[in-house]
PDB file of the backbone (N, CA, C, O) and the ligand in Angstrom, with CONECT records:
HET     ZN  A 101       1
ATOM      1  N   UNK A   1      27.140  12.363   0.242  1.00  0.00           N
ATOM      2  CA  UNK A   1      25.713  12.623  -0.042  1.00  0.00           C
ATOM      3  C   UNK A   1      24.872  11.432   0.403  1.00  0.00           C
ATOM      4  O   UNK A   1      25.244  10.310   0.061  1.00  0.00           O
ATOM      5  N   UNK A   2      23.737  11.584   1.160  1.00  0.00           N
ATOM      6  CA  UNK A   2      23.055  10.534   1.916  1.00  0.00           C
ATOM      7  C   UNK A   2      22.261   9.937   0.350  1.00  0.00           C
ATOM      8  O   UNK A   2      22.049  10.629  -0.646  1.00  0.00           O
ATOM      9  N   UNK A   3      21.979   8.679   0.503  1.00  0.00           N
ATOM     10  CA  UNK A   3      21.035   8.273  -0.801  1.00  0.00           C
ATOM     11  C   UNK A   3      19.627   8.988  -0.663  1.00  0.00           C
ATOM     12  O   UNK A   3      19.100   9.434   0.356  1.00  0.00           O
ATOM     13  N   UNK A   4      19.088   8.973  -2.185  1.00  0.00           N
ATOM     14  CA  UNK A   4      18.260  10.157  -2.024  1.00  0.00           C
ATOM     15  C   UNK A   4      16.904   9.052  -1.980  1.00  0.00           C
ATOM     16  O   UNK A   4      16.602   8.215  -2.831  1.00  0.00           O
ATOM     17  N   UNK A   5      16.182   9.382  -0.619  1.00  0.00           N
ATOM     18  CA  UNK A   5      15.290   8.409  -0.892  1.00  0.00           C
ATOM     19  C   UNK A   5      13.849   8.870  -1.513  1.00  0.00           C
ATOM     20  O   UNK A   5      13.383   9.963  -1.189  1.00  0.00           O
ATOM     21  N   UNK A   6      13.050   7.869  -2.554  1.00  0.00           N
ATOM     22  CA  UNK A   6      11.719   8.165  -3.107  1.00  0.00           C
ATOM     23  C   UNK A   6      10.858   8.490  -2.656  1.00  0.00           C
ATOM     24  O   UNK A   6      10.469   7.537  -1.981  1.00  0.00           O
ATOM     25  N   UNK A   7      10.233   9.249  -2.554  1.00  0.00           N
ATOM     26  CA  UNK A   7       9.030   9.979  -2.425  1.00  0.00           C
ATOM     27  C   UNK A   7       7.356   9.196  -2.988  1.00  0.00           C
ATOM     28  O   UNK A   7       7.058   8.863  -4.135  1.00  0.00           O
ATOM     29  N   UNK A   8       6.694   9.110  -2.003  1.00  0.00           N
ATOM     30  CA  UNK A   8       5.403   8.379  -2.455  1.00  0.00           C
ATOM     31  C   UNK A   8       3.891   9.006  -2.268  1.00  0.00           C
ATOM     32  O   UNK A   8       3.590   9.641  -1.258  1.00  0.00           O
ATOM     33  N   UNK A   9       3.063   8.783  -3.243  1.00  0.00           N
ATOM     34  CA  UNK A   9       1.983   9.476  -2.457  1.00  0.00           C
ATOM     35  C   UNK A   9       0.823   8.228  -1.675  1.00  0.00           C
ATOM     36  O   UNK A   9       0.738   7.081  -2.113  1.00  0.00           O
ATOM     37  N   UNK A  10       0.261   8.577  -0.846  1.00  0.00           N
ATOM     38  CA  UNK A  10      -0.404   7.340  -0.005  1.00  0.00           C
ATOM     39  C   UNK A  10      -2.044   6.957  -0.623  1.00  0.00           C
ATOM     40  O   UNK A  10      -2.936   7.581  -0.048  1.00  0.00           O
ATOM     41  N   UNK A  11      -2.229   6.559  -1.082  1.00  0.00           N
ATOM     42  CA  UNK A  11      -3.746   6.414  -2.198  1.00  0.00           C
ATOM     43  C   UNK A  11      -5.007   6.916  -1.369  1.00  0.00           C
ATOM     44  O   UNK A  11      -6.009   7.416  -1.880  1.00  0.00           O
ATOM     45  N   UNK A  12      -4.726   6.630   0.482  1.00  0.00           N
ATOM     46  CA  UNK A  12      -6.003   7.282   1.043  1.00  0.00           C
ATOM     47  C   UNK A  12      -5.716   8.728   1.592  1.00  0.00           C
ATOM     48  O   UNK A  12      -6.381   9.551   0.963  1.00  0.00           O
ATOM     49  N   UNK A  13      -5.142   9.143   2.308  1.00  0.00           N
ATOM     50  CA  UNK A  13      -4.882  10.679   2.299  1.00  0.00           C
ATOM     51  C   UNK A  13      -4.024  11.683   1.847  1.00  0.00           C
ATOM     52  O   UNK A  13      -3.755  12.777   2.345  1.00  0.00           O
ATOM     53  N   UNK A  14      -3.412  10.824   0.234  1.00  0.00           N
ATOM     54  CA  UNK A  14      -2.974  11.842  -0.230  1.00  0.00           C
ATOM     55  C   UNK A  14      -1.560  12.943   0.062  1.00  0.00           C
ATOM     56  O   UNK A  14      -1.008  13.924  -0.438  1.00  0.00           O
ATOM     57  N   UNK A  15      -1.428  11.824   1.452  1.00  0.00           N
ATOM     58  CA  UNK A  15       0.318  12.735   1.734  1.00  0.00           C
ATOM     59  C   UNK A  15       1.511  12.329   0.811  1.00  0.00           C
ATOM     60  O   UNK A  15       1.620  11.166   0.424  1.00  0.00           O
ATOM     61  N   UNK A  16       2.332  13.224   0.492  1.00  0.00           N
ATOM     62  CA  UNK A  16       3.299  12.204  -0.070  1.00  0.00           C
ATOM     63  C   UNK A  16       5.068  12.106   1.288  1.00  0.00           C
ATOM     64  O   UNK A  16       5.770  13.002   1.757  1.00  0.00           O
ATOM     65  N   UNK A  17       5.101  10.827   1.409  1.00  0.00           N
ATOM     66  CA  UNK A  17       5.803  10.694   2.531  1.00  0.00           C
ATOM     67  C   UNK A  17       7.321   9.548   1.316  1.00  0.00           C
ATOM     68  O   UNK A  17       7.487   9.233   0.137  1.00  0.00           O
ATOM     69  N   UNK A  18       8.046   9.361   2.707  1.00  0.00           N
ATOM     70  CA  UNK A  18       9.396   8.248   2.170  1.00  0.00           C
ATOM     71  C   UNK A  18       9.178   6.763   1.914  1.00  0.00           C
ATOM     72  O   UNK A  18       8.874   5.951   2.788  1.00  0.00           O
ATOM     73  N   UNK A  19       9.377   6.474   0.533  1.00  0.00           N
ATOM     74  CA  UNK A  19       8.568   5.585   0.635  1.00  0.00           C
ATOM     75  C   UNK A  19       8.576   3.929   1.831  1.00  0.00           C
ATOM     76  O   UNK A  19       7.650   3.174   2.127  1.00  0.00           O
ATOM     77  N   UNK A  20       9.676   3.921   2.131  1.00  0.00           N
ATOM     78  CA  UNK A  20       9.465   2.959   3.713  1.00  0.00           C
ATOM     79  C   UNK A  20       8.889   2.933   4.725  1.00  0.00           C
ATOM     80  O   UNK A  20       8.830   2.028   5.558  1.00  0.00           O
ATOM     81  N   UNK A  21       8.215   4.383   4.710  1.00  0.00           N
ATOM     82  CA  UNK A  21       6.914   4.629   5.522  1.00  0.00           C
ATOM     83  C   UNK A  21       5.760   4.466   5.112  1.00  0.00           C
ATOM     84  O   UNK A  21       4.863   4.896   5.837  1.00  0.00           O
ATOM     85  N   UNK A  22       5.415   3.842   3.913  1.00  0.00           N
ATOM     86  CA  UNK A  22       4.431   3.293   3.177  1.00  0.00           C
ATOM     87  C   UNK A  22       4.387   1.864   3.040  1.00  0.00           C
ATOM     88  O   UNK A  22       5.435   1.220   3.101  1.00  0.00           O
ATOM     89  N   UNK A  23       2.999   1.165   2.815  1.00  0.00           N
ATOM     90  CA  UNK A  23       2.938  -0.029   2.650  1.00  0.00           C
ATOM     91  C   UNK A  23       2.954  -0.207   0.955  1.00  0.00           C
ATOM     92  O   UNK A  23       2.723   0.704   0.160  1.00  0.00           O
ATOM     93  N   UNK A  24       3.213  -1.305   0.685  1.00  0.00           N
ATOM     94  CA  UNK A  24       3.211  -1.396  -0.925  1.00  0.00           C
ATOM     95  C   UNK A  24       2.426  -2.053  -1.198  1.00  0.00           C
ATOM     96  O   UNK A  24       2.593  -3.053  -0.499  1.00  0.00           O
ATOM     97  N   UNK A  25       1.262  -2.240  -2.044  1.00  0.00           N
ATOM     98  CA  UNK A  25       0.354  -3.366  -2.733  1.00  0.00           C
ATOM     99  C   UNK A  25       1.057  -3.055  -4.157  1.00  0.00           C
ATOM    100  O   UNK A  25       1.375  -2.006  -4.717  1.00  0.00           O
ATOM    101  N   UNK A  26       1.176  -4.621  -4.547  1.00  0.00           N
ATOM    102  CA  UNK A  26       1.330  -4.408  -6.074  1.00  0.00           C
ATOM    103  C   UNK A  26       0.709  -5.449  -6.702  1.00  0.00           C
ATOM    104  O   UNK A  26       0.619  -6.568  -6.195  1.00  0.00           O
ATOM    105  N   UNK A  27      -0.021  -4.949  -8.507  1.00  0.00           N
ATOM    106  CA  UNK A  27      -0.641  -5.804  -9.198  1.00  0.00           C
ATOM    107  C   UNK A  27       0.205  -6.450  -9.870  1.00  0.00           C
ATOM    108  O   UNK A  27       0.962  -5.832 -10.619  1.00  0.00           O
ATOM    109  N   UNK A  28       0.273  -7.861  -9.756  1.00  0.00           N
ATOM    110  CA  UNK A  28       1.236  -8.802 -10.444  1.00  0.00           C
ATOM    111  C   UNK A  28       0.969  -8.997 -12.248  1.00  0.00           C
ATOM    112  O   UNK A  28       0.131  -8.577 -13.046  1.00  0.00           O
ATOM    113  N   UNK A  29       1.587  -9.440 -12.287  1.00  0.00           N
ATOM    114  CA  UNK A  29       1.182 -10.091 -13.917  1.00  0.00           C
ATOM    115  C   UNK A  29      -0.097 -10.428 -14.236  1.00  0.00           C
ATOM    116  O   UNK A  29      -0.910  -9.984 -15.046  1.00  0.00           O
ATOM    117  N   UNK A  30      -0.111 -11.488 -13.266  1.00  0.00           N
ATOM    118  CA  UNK A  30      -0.997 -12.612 -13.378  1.00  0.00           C
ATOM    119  C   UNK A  30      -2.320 -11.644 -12.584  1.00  0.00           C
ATOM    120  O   UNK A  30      -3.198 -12.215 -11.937  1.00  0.00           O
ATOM    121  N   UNK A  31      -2.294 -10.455 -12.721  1.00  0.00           N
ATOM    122  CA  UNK A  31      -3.513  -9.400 -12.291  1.00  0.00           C
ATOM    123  C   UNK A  31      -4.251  -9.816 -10.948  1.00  0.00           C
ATOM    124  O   UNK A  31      -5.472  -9.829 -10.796  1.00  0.00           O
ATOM    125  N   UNK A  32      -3.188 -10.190  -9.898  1.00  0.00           N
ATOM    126  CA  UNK A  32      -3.168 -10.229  -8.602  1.00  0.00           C
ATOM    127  C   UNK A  32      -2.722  -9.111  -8.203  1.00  0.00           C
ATOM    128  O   UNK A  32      -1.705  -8.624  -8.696  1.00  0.00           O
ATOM    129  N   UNK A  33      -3.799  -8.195  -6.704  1.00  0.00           N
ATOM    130  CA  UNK A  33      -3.114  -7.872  -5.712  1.00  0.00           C
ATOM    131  C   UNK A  33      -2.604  -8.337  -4.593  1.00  0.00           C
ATOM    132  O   UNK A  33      -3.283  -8.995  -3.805  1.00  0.00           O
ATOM    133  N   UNK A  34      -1.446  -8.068  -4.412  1.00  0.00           N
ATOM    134  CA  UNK A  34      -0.453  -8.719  -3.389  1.00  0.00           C
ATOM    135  C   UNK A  34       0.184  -7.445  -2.313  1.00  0.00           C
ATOM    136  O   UNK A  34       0.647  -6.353  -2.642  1.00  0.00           O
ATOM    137  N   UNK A  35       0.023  -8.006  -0.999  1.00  0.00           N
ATOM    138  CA  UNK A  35       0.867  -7.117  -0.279  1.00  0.00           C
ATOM    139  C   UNK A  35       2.597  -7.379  -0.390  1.00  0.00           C
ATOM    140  O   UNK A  35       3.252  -8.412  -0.251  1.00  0.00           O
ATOM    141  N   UNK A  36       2.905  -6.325  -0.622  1.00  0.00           N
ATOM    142  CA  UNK A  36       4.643  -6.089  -1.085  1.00  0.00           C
ATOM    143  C   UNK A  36       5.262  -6.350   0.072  1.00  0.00           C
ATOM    144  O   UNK A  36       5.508  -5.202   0.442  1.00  0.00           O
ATOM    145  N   UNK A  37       5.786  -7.222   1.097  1.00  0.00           N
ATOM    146  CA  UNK A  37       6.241  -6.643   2.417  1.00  0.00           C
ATOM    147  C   UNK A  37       7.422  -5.877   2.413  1.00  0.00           C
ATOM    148  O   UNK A  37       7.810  -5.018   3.205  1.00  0.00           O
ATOM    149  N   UNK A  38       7.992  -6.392   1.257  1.00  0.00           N
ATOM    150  CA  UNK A  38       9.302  -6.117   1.217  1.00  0.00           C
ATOM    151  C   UNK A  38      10.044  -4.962   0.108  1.00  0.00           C
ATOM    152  O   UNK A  38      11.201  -4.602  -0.108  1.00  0.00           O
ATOM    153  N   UNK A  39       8.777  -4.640  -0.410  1.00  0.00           N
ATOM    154  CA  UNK A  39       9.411  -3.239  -1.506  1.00  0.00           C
ATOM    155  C   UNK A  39       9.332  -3.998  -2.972  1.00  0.00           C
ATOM    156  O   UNK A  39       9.112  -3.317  -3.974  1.00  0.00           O
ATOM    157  N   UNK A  40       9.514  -5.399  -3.068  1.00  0.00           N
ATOM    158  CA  UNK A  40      10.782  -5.149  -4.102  1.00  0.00           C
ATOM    159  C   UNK A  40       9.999  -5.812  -4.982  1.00  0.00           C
ATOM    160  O   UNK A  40      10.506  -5.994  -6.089  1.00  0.00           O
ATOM    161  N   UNK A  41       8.632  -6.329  -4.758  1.00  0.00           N
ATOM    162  CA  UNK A  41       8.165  -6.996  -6.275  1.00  0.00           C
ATOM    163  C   UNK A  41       7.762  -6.212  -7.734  1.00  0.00           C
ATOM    164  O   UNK A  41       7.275  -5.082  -7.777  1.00  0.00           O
ATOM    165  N   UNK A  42       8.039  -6.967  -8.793  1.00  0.00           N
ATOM    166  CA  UNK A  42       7.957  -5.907  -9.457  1.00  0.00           C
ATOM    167  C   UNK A  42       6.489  -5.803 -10.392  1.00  0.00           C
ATOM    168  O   UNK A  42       5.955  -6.817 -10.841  1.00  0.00           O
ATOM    169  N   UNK A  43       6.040  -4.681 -10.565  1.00  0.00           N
ATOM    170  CA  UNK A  43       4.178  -4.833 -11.111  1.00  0.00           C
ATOM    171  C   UNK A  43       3.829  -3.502 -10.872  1.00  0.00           C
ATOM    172  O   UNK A  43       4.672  -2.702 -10.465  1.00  0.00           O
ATOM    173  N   UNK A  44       2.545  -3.150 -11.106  1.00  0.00           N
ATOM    174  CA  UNK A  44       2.159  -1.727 -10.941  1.00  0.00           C
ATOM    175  C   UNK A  44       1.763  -1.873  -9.190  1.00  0.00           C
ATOM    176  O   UNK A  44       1.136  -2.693  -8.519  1.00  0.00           O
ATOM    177  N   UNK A  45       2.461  -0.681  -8.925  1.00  0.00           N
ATOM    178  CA  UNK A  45       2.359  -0.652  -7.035  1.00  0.00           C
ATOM    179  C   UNK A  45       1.471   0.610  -6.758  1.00  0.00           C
ATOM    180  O   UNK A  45       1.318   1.743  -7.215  1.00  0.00           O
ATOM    181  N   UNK A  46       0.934  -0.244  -5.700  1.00  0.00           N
ATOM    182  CA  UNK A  46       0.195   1.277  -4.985  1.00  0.00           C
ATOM    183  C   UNK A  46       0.669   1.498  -3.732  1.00  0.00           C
ATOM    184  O   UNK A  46       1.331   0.562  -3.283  1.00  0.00           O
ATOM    185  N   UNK A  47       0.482   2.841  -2.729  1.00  0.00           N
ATOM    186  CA  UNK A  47       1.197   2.841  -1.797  1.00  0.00           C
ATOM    187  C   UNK A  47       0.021   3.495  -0.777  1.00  0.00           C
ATOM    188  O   UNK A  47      -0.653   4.472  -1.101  1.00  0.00           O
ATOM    189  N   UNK A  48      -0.121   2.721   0.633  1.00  0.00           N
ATOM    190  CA  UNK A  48      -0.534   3.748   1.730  1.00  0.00           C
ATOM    191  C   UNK A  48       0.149   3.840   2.568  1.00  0.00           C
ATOM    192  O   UNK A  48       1.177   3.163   2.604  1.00  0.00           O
ATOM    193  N   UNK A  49      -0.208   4.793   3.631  1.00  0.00           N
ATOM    194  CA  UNK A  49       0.287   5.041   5.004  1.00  0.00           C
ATOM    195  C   UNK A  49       0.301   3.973   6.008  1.00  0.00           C
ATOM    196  O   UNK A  49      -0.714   3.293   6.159  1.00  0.00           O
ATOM    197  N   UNK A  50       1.495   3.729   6.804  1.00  0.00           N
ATOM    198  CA  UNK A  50       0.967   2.309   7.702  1.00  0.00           C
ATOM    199  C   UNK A  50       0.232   2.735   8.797  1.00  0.00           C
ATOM    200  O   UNK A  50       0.869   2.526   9.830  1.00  0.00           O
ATOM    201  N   UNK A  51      -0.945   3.292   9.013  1.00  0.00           N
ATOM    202  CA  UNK A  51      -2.019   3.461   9.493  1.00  0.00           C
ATOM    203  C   UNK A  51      -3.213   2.507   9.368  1.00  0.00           C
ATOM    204  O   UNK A  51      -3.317   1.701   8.444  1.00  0.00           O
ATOM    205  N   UNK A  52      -4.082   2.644  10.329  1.00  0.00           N
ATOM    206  CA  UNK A  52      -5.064   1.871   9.942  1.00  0.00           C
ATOM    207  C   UNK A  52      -5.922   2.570   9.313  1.00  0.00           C
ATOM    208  O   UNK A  52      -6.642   2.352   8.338  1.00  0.00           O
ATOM    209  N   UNK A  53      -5.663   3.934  10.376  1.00  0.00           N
ATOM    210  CA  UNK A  53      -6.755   5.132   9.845  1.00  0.00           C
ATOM    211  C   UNK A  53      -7.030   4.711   7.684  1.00  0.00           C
ATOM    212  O   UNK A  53      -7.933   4.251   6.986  1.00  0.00           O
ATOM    213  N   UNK A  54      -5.651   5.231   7.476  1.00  0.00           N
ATOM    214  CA  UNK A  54      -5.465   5.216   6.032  1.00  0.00           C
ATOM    215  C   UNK A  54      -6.188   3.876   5.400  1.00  0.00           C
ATOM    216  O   UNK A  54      -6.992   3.885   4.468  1.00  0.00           O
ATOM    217  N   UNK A  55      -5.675   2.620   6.187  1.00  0.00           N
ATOM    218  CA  UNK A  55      -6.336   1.593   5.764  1.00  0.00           C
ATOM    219  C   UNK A  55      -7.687   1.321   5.024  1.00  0.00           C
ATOM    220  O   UNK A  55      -8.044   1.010   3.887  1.00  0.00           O
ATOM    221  N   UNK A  56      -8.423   1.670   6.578  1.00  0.00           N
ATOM    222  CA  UNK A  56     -10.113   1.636   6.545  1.00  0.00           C
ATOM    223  C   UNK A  56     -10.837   2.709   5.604  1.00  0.00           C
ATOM    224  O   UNK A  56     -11.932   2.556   5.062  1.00  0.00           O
ATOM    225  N   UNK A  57     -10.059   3.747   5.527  1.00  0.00           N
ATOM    226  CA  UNK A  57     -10.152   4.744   4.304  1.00  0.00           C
ATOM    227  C   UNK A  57     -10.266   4.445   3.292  1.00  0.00           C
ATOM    228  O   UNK A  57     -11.233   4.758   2.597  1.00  0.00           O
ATOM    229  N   UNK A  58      -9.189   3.670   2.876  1.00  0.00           N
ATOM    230  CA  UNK A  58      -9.023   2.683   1.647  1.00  0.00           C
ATOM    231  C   UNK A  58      -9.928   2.035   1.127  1.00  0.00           C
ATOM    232  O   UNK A  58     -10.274   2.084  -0.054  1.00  0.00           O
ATOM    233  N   UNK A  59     -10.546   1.128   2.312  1.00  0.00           N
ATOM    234  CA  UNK A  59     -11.430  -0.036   2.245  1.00  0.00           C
ATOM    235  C   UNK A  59     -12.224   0.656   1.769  1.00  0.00           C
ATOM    236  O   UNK A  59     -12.525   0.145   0.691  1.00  0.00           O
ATOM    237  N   UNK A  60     -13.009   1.940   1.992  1.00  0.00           N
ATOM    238  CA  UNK A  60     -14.261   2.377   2.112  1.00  0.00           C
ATOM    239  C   UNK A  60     -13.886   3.323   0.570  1.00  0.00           C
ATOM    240  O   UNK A  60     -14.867   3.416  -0.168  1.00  0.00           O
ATOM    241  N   UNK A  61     -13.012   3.783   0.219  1.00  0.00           N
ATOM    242  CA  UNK A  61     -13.360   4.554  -1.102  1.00  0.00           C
ATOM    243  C   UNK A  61     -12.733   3.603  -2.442  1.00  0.00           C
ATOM    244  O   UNK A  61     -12.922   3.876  -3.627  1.00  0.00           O
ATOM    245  N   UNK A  62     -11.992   2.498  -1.947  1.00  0.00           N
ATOM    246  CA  UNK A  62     -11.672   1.525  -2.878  1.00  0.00           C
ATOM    247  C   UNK A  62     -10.280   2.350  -3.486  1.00  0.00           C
ATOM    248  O   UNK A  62      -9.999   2.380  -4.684  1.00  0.00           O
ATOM    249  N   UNK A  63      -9.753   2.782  -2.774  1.00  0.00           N
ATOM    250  CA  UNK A  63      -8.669   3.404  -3.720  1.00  0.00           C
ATOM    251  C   UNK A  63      -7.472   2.404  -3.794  1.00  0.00           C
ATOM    252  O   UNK A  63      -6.578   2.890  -4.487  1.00  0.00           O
ATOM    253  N   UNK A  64      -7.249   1.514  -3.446  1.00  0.00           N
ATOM    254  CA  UNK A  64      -6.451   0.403  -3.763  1.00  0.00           C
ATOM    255  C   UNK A  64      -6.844  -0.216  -5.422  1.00  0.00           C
ATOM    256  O   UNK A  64      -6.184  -0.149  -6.459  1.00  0.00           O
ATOM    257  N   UNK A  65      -8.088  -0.774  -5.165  1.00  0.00           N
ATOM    258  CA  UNK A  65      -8.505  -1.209  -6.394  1.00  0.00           C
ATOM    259  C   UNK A  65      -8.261  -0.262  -7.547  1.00  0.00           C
ATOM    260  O   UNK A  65      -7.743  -0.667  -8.587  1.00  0.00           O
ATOM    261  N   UNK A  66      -8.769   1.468  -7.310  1.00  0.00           N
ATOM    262  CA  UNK A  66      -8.994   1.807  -8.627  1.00  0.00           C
ATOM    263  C   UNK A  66      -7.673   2.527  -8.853  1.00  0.00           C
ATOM    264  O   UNK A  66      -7.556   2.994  -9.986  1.00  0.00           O
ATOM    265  N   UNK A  67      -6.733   2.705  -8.088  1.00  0.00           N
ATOM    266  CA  UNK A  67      -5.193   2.808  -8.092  1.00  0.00           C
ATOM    267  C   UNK A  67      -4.220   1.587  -9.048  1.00  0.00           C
ATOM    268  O   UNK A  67      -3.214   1.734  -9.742  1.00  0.00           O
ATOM    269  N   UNK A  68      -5.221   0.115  -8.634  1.00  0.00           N
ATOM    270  CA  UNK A  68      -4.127  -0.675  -9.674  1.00  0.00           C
ATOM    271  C   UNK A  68      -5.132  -1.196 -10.354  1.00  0.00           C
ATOM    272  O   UNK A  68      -4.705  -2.139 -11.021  1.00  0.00           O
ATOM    273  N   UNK A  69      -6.436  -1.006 -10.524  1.00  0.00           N
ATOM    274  CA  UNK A  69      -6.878  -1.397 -11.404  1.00  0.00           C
ATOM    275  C   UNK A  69      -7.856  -3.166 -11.257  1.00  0.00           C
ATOM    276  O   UNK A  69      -8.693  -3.669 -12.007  1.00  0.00           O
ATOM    277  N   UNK A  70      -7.334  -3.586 -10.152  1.00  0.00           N
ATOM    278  CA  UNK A  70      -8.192  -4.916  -9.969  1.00  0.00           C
ATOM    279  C   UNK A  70      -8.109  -4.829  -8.376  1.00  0.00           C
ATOM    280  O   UNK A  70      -7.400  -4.275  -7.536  1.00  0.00           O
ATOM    281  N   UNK A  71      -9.452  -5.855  -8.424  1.00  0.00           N
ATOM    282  CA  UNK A  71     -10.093  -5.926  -7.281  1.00  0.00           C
ATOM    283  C   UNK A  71      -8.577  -6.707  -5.838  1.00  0.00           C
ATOM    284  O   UNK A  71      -7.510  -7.301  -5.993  1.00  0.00           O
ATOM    285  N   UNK A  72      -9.494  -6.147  -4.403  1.00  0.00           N
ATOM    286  CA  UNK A  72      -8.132  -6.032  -3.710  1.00  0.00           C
ATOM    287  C   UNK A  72      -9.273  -7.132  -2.606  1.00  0.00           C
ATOM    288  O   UNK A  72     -10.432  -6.772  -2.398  1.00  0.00           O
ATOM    289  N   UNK A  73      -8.772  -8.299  -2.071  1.00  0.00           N
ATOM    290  CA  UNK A  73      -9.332  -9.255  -1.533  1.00  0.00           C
ATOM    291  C   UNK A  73      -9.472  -8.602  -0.420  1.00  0.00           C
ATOM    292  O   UNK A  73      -9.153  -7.453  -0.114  1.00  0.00           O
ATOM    293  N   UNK A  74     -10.202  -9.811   0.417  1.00  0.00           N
ATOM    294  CA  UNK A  74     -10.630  -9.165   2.047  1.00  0.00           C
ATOM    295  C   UNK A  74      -9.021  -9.926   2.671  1.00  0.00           C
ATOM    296  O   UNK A  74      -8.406  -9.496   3.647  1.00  0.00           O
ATOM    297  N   UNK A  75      -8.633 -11.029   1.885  1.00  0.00           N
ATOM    298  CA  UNK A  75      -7.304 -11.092   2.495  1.00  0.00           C
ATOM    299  C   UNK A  75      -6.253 -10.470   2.744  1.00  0.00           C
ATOM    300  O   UNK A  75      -5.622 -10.547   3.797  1.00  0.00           O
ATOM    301  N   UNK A  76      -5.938  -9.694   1.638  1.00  0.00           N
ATOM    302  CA  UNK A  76      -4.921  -8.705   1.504  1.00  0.00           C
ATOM    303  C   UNK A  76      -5.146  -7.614   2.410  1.00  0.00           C
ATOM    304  O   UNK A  76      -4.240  -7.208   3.139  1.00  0.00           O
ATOM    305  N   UNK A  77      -6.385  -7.075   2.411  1.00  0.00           N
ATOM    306  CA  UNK A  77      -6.484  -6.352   3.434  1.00  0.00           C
ATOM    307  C   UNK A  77      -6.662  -6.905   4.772  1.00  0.00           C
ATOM    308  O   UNK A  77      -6.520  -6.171   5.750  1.00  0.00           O
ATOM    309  N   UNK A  78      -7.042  -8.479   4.931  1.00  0.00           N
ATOM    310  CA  UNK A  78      -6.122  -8.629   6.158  1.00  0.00           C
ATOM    311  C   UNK A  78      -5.380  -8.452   7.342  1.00  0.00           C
ATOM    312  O   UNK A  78      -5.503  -8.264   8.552  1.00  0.00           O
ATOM    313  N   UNK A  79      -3.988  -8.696   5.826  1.00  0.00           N
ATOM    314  CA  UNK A  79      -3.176  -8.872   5.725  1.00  0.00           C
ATOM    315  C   UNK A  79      -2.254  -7.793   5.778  1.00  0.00           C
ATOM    316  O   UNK A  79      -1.064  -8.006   6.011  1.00  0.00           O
ATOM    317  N   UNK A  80      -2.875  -6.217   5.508  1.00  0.00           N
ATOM    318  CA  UNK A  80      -1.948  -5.162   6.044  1.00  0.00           C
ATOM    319  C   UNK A  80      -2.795  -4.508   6.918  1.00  0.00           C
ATOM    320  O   UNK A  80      -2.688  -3.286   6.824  1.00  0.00           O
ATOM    321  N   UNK A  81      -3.813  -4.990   7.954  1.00  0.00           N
ATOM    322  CA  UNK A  81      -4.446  -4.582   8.761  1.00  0.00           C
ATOM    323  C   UNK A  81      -3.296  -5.235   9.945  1.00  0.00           C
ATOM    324  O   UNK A  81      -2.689  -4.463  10.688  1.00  0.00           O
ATOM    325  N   UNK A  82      -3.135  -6.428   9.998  1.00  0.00           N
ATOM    326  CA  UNK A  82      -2.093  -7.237  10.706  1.00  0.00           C
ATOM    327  C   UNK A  82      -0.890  -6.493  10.810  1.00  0.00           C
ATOM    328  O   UNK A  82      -0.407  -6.097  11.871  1.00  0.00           O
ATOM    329  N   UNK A  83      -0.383  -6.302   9.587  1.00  0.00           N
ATOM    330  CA  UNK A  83       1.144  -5.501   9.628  1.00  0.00           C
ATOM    331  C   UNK A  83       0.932  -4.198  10.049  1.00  0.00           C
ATOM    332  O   UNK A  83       1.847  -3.859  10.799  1.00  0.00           O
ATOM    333  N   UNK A  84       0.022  -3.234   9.865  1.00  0.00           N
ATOM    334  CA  UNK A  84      -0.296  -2.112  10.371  1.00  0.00           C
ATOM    335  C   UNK A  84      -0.290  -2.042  11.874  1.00  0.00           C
ATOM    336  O   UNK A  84       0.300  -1.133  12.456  1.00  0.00           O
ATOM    337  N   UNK A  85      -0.882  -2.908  12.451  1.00  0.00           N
ATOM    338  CA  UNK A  85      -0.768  -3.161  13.999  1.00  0.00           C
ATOM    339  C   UNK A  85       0.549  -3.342  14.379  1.00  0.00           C
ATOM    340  O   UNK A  85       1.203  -2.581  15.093  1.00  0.00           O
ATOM    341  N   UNK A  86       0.853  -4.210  13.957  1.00  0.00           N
ATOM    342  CA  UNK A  86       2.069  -4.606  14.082  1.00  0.00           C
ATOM    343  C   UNK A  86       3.638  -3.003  13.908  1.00  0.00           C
ATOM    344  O   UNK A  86       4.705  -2.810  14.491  1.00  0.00           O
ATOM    345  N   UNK A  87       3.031  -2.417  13.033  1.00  0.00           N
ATOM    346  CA  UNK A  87       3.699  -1.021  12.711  1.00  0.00           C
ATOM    347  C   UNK A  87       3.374  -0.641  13.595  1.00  0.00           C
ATOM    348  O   UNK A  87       4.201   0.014  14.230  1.00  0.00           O
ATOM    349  N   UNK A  88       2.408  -0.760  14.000  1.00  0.00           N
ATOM    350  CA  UNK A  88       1.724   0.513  15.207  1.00  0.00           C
ATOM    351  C   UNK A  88       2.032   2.262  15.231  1.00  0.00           C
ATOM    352  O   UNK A  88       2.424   2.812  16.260  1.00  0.00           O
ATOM    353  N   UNK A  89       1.778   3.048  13.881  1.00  0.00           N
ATOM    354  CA  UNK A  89       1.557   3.997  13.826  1.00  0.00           C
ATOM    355  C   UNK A  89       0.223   4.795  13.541  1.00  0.00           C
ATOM    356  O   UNK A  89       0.231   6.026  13.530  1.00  0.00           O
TER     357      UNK A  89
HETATM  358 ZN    ZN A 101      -2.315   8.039   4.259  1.00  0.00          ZN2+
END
C-alpha cells in the first residue's frame, strides 16, 4: 500500500491538492508567521498553491493572515514569491 498522502486546501483558490504541492506558512508560538520550507514546523499552518497566481490572491484578500490569525509580513511574502519562482508552476 503506497503511503497515504494528506490532502490540503490552498487558502486562495480553494483547491484541495497533496499537500507537497502546497506551500506551508505557519503561526509559531511566539505568534510569528513563518514560511515552512520544509513541512515540518510545528504551529497552526496555512497552506497555498505554489503559484504566484494564488500568491498575489492571497496578498490581496489577506487570507494568510485571517487563516492563522496574525499579520503576514511583506517579508514572508517575499519570501514565497522567491520560492514560487523558483517552483515555477
Ligand atoms: Zn491555490
Amino acid at each position: 500500500m503506497p503511503k497515504k498522502i494528506p490532502i490540503r486546501q490552498c487558502v486562495a483558490c480553494r483547491a484541495h491538492k497533496e499537500k507537497p504541492q502546497l506551500a506551508r506558512v505557519v503561526r509559531t508560538p511566539e505568534g510569528q508567521a513563518v514560511y515552512d520550507g520544509r513541512g515540518k514546523l510545528s504551529g497552526r499552518g496555512a497552506y497555498i498553491c505554489r503559484s504566484l497566481d494564488c500568491l498575489e490572491k492571497a496578498v490581496k484578500t489577506r487570507a494568510l493572515s485571517r487563516e492563522l490569525g496574525v499579520e503576514i509580513t511583506p517579508e514572508v511574502y517575499d519570501v514565497l514569491r522567491a520560492q514560487m519562482k523558483e517552483d515555477g508552476v
